[in-house]
C-alpha positions as CSV (number, residue, x, y, z in Angstrom):
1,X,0.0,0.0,0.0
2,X,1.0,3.4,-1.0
3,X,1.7,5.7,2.0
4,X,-0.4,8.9,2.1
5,X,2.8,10.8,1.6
6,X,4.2,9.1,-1.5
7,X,0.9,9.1,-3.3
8,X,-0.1,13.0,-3.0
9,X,3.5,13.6,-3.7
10,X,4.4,16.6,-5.7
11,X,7.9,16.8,-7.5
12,X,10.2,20.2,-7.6
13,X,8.7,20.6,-10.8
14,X,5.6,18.6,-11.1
15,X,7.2,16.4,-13.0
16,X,10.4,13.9,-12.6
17,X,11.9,14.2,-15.8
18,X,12.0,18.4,-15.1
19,X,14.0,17.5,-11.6
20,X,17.6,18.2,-13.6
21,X,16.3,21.7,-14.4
22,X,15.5,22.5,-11.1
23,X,18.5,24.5,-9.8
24,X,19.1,26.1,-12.9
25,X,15.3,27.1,-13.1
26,X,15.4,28.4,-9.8
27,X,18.3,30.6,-10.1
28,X,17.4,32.4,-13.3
29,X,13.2,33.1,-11.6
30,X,13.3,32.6,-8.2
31,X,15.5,35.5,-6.8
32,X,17.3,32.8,-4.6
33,X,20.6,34.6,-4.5
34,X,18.9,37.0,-2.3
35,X,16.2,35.1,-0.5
36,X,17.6,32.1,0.8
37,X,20.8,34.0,2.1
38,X,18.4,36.5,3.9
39,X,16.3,33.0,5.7
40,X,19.5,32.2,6.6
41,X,20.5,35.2,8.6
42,X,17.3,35.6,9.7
43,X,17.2,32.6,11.5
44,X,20.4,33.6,13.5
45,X,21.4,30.5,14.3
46,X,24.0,29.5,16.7
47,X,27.3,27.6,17.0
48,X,26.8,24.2,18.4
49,X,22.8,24.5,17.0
50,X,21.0,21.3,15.4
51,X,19.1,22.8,11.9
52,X,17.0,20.8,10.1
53,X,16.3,22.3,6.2
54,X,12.7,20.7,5.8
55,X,12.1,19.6,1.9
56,X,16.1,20.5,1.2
57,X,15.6,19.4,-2.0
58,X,18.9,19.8,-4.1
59,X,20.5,21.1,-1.3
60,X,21.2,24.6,-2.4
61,X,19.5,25.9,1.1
62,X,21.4,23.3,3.1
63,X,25.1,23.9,2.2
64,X,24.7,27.7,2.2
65,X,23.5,26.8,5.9
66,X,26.6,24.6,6.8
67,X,28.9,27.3,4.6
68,X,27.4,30.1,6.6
69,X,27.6,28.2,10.1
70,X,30.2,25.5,9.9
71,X,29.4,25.3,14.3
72,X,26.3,24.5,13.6
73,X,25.0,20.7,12.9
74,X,23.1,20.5,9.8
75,X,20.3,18.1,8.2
76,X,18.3,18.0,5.0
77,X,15.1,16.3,4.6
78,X,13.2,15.4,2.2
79,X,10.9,12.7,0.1
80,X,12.7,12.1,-2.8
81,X,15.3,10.5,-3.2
82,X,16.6,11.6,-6.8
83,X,16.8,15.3,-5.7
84,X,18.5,14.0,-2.3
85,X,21.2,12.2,-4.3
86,X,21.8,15.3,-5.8
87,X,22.2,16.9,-2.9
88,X,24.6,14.8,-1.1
89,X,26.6,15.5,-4.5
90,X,26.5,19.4,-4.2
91,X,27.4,18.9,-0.3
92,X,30.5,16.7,-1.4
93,X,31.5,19.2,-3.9
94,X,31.3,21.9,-1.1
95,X,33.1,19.8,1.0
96,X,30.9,20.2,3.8
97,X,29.6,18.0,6.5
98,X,25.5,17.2,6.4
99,X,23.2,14.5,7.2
100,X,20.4,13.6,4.3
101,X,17.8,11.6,5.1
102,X,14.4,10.9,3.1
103,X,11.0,10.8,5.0
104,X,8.2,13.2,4.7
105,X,7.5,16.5,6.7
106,X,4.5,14.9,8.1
107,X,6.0,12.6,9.5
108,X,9.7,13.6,10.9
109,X,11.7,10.8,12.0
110,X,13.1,12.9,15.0
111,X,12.7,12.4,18.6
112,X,10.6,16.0,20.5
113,X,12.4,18.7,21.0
114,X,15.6,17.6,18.8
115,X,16.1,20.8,17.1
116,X,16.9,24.4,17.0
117,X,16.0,25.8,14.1
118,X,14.2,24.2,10.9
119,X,14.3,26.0,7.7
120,X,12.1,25.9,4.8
121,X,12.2,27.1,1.3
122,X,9.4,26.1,-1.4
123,X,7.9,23.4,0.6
124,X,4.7,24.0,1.7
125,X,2.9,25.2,-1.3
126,X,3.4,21.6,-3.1
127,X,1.2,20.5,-0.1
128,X,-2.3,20.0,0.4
129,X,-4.3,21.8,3.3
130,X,-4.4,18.9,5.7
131,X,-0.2,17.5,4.8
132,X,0.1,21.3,5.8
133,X,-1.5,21.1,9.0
134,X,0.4,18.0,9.6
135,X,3.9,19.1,9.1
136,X,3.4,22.1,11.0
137,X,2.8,19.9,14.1
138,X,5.8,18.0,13.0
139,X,8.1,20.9,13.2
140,X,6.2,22.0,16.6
141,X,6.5,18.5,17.9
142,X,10.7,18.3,16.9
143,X,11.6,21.8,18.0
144,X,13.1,22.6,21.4
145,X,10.9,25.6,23.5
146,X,12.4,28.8,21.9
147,X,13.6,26.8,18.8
148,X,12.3,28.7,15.7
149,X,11.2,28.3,12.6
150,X,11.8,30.2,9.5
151,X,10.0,29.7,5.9
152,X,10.6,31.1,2.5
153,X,7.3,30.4,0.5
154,X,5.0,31.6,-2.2
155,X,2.4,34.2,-0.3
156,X,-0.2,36.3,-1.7
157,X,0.2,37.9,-4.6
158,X,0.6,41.4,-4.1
159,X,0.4,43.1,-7.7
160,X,-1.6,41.9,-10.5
161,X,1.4,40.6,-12.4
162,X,2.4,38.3,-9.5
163,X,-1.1,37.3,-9.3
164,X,-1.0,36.1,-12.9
165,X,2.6,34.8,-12.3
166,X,1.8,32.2,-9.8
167,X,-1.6,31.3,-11.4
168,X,1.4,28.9,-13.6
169,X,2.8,27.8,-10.4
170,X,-0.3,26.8,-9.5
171,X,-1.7,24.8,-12.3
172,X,1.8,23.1,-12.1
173,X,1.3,22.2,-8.4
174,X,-2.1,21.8,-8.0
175,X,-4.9,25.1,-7.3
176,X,-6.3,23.1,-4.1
177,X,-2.3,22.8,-2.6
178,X,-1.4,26.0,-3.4
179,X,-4.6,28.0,-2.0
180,X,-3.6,28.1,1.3
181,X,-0.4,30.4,0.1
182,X,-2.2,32.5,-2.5
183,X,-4.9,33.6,0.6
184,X,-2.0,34.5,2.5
185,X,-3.0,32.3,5.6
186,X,0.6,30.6,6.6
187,X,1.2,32.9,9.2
188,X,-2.7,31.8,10.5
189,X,-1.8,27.9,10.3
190,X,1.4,28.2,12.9
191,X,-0.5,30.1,15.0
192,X,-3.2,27.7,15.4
193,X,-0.7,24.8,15.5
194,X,1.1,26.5,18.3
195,X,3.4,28.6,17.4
196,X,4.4,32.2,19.2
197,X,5.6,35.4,17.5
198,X,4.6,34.9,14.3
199,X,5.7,37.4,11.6
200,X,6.5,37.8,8.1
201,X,9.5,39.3,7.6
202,X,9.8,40.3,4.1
203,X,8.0,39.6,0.7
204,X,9.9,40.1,-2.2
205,X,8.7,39.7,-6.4
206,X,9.9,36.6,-8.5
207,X,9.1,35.5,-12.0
208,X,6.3,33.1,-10.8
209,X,5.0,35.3,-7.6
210,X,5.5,36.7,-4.2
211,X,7.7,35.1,-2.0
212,X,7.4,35.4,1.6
213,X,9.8,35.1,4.4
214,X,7.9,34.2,8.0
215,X,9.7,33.4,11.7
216,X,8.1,31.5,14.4
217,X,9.2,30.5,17.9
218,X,7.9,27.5,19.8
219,X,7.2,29.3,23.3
């Protein structure tokens, strides 16, 4: 039988054959030169820390991590294992030290309370309402009290050509996972999944929409 997880499973790109495109694709629409170093910083994380980059995909986010806080003890997750292989071989190159492992953010393979910080980038809109839900009381469950998290994700649209721009990210990744980040309710979900001090930090304009920066502290 087909776990949940695997069979509501949304690739990078929708599609597997699309998954060597990926990083270039991102770096020529996605702005993440300037995003994904800002999360980082944001999150202000310490030496000696345990960070957990949730859907690391190819790992871009995870080795500028590790190359930004080499004190710090680093782990990607994520669900497929294609993009995690190419991960492990964009770590190697870097010569840096992380931990892989594939599982599903709904379901963390981590004892309570076993982390410091977990980082996100471009996750959660390739989830449905509910996997959403789900993983945000994963990363609750896993974080230690005043462990934070920090998200980069598609938000509301906030000009008519983002609106229009993310209308293709959404017909790639489906209209029903995606809602929850074109209504602009992220923020709303960690709240009601326990989270303190919620804010978003910055939004910035991309080829295919807004992207969003939001912290969160488990009190």
């Amino acid at each position: 039988m087909t776990p949940p997880e695997r069979s509501s499973y949304v690739y990078a790109l929708r599609f597997r054959w699309l998954t060597p495109f990926y990083d270039a694709l991102l770096a020529a629409t996605m702005r993440e030169g300037r995003f994904k170093p800002a999360l980082v910083r944001q999150a202000d994380i310490a030496h000696g820390q345990r960070v957990l980059d949730l859907g690391c995909g190819t790992g871009t986010l995870t080795v500028l991590v590790k190359r930004m806080h080499p004190g710090a003890e680093v782990i990607g997750l994520d669900g497929d294992a294609e993009v995690l292989a190419r991960a492990r071989a964009k770590a190697a190159a870097a010569a840096v030290e992380i931990r892989f492992e594939r599982a599903f953010a709904t379901s963390l393979p981590h004892a309570a309370e076993d982390f410091d910080r977990v980082l996100s980038s471009l996750l959660f809109h390739h989830l449905p309402h509910e996997a959403k839900i789900r993983s945000f009381g994963e990363i609750h469950r896993v974080l230690r009290r005043g462990g934070e998290l920090h998200i980069a994700d598609f938000g509301r649209p906030r000009t008519i050509y983002t609106r229009v721009a993310f209308s293709v990210v959404r017909g790639l990744d489906g209209f029903d996972n995606t809602a929850d980040n074109a209504a602009g309710v992220l923020p709303g979900m960690l709240r009601q999944a326990g989270f303190a001090d919620v804010v978003e930090v910055d939004a910035i304009g991309t080829v295919f929409g807004t992207v969003v920066r939001i912290a969160a502290r488990k009190a």
